[in-house]
N, C-alpha and C positions, 0 to 999 in steps of 0.2 A: 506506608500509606500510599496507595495507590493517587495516580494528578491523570493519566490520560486512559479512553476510557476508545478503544479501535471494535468499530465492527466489520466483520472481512463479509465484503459482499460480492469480492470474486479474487481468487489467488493464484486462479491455473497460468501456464506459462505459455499456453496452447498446446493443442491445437482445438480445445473446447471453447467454441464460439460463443459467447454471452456470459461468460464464469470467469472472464480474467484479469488482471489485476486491478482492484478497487480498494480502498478503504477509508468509512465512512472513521474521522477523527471527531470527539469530543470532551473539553474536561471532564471528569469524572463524576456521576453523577450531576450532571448540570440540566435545569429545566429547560421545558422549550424544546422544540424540533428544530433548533439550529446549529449546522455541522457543517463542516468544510468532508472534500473530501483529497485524496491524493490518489491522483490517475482516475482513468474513468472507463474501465476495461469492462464493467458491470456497472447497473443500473434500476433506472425503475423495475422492468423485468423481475429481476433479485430480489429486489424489497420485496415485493406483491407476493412473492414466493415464499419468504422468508413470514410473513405475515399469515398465510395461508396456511403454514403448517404448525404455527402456531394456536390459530384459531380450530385446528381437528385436533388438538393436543398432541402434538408429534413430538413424543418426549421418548421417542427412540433411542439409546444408544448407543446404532447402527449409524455407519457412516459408509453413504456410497463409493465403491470401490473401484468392480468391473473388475479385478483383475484375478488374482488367485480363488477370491469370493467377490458375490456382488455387493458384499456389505460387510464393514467391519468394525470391530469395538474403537468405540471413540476414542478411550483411553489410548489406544497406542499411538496417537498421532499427538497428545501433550504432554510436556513434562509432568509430573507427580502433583508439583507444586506450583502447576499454571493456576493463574485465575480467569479461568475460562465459562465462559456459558451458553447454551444454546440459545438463540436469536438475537432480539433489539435487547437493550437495559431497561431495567427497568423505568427509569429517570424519562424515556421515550414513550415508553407502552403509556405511560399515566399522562404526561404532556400531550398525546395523540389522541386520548378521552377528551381532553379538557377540548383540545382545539376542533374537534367530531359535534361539538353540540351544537354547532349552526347548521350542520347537515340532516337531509332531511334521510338520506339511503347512505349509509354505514354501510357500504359494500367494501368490500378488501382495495376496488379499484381506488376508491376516494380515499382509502387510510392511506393506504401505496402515496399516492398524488403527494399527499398532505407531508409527508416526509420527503421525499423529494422535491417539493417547495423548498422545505428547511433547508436543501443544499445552499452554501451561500458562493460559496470560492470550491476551485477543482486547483488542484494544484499538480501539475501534468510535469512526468519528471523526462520526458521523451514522446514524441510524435509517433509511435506505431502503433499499429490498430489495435495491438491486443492493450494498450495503455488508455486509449481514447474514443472506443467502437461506439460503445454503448452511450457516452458522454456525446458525440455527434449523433445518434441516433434518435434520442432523447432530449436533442436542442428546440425541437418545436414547440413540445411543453413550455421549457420556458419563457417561450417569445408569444407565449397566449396572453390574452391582453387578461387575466385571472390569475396570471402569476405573481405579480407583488413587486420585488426587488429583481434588479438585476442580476445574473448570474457573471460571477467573474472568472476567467480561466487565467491562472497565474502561474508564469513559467520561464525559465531564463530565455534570453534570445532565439537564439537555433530552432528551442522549440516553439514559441510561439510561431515565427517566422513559416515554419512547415506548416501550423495548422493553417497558418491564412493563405498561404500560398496553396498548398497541394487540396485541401480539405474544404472548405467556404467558401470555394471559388466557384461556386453555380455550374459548374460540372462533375464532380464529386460529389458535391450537396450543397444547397443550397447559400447562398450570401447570407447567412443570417450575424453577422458580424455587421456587417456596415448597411442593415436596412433600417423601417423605419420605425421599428418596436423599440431600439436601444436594451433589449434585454439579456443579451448575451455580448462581453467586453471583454478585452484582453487587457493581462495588466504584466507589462513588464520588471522582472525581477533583475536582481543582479549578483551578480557572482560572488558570495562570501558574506556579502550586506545581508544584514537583519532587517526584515521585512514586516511590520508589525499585521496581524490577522485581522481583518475588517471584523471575522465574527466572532473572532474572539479578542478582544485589544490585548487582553494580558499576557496574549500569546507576539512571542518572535520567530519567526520561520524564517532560517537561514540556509539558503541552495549552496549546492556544490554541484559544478559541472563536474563528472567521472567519465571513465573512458568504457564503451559498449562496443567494444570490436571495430571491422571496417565495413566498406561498403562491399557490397557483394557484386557489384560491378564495374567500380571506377577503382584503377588502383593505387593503393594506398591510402585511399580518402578514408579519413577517419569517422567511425560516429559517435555522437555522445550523450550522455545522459544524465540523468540528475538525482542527489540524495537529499534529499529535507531534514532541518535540524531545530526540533519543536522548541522553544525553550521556556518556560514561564517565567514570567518576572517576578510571581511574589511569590512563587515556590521555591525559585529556583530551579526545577527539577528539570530534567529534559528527556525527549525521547528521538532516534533518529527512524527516518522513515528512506527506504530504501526502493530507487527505479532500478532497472536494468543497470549491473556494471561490472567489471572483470578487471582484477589486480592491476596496477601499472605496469608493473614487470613483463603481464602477458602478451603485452602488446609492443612492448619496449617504448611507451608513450610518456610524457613530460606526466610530474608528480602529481596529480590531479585529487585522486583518495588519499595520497598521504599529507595533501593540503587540509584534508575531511579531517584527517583524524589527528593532525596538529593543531585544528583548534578547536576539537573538543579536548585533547587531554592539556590543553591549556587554559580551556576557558567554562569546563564543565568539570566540578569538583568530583573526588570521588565520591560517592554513592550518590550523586545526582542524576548519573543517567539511569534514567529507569526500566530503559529498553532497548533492541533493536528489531526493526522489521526488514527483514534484507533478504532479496533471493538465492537460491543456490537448485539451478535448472538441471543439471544433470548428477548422473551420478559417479562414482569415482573410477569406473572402467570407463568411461568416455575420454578418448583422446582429447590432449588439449586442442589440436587443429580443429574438433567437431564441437568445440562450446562455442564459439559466434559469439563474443564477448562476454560471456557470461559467464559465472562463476561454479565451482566443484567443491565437493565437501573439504578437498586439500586446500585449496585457496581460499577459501571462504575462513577456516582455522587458525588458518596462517597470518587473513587478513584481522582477525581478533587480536591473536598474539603478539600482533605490530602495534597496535592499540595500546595492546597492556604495557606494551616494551615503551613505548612513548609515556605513560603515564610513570613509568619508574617503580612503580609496585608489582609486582609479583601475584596480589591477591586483589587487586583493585577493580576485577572484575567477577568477582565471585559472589553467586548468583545472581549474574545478570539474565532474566529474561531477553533470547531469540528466538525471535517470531520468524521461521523460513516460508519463504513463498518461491511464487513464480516457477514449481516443477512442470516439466513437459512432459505432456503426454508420450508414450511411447511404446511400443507391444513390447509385453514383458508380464513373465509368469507373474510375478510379484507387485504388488503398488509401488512405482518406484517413489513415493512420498514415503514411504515407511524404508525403502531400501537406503533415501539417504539419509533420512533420520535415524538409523543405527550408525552409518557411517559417520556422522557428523560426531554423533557421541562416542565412537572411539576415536577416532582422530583428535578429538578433546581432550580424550583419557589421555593419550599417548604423550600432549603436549601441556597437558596437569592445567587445563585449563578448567576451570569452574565455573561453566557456564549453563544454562535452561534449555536445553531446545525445544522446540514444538512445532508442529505446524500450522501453516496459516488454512485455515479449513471453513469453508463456506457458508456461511448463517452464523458462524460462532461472533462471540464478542470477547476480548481478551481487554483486561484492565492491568497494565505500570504505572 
């Protein structure tokens, strides 16, 4: 039985400007336009979009490509046995009639709005623009005096710190942090601590700071970023939600993700996780020197197989749904989203892991 219920409303790793990482979170089937999201790389834009092609019945197939074709069968980009669907849920589409009938013009723009209202919490697993573009771009919405609640950005240290500092600081864009609307708050998380969800209570959302390579100009300075770990209280069930992050090893950095994944396979039974959502930016001829903290189909397999090896079972991750995100654009005959999604499944094969891949692909909605 499916508990969380992700719509991807941007997965690119860049360099497509207004498509990259977003995802709208909600229990499964749950009424109401109320959702957190995690990162904020994509936005209003996306929905409006996402709605719009729904409304011309855009029950296409075809999935934009650009590269060996400009379109390609959807199937190839998810597992067999994904539970995948093209746009919002339904549990939205009917929740977005009910809450439409005070409006006098049912334009795409007012639907769009109306769910981006619902945003309640942004959950930002790192400060770079492909994480939080569209999410500052989109803050004026909120700060309308028509908006309702608060919008909260919820984030460990580091990253809070950079939004306020570098971002909100009325050269960048605008102070809309500390003016006089109070509609947009920071809310400080903390490392390893379970975080209960304002929008969802039942929900615990538990950050891990990971390591995301170095600086590109100071040396040795490290950067970092962050993984979320859903967990329901009366399911039990959980799912992990994945920033920007690159093995320990690769950086020769303090245990950071193996802190992640010691306490899930201590404190997440098996077949309680439901999922993971987690990047993997390049593909397996990429030098390790040219990932920039990021992760390859080797790594990424390897980082499972640590997983499973902690939990002490062998089959304790068989069929687990991976949701891959975060590829980079890059010239090349082939989509490189299909190029490492073949890789990913033999390097699976090879190490008898029994896992889902699929990937994370734009307007879709995927349910664990």
């Amino acid at each position: 039985m499916s508990n969380f219920e992700v719509t991807v409303l941007g997965a690119s790793g860049g360099t497509d400007g207004g498509a990259t990482q977003c995802f709208m979170v909600r229990p499964m089937g749950c009424r109401g336009l109320r959702s957190i999201c995690v990162d904020g790389g994509a936005g209003f834009s996306q929905i409006s979009q996402m709605l719009a092609r729904s409304k011309d019945s855009f029950k296409s197939e075809l999935l934009e490509s650009f590269y060996a074709n400009d379109f390609e069968p959807a199937g190839q980009f998810f597992d067999p046995k994904a539970s995948v669907s093209l746009g919002f849920p339904q549990c939205i589409l009917g929740s977005l009639e009910d809450a439409l009938e005070k409006h006098k013009h049912l334009n795409t723009f007012t639907k769009a709005m109306e769910i981006y209202m619902g945003v309640k919490e942004y959950y930002i697993t790192h400060a770079h623009l492909d994480h939080i573009g569209a999410m500052v771009l989109n803050s004026p919405f909120a700060c309308d005096a028509n908006s309702g609640d608060a919008k909260l950005i919820c984030a460990l240290p580091f990253t809070l710190q950079a939004i306020e500092k570098h971002i909100f600081n009325d050269v960048i864009w605008p102070d809309l942090l500390h003016g006089g609307s109070s509609r947009l708050k920071l809310s400080s998380l903390t490392d390893g601590i379970p975080h209960v969800c304002g929008a969802f209570p039942q929900w615990d959302i538990i950050p891990f700071k990971v390591h995301h390579g170095f600086s590109a100009s100071i040396v040795d300075e490290r950067v970092y970023s962050t993984v979320y770990l859903f967990s329901d209280r009366s399911t039990k069930q959980s799912l992990l939600v994945c920033g920007d992050l690159e093995p320990d090893s690769a950086s020769g950095g303090e245990p950071l993700l193996e802190k992640a994944w010691e306490y899930i396979a201590t404190r997440v039974p098996r077949g309680n996780l439901k999922g993971i959502i987690v990047e993997c930016s390049s593909s397996a001829s990429t030098p390790k020197h040219e990932l920039y903290g990021h992760m390859s189909p080797a790594y990424l397999v390897g980082q499972l197989s640590r997983l499973r090896e902690m939990y002490g079972d062998p089959d304790v991750l068989a069929g687990l749904s991976i949701l891959v995100t975060h590829v980079k654009t890059i010239i090349s005959e082939k989509d490189p989203r299909l190029v490492i999604l073949q890789e990913l499944r033999e390097a699976a094969l090879q190490e008898r892991l029994d896992v889902r891949f699929s990937m994370a692909v734009q307007g879709y909605t995927f349910s664990f």
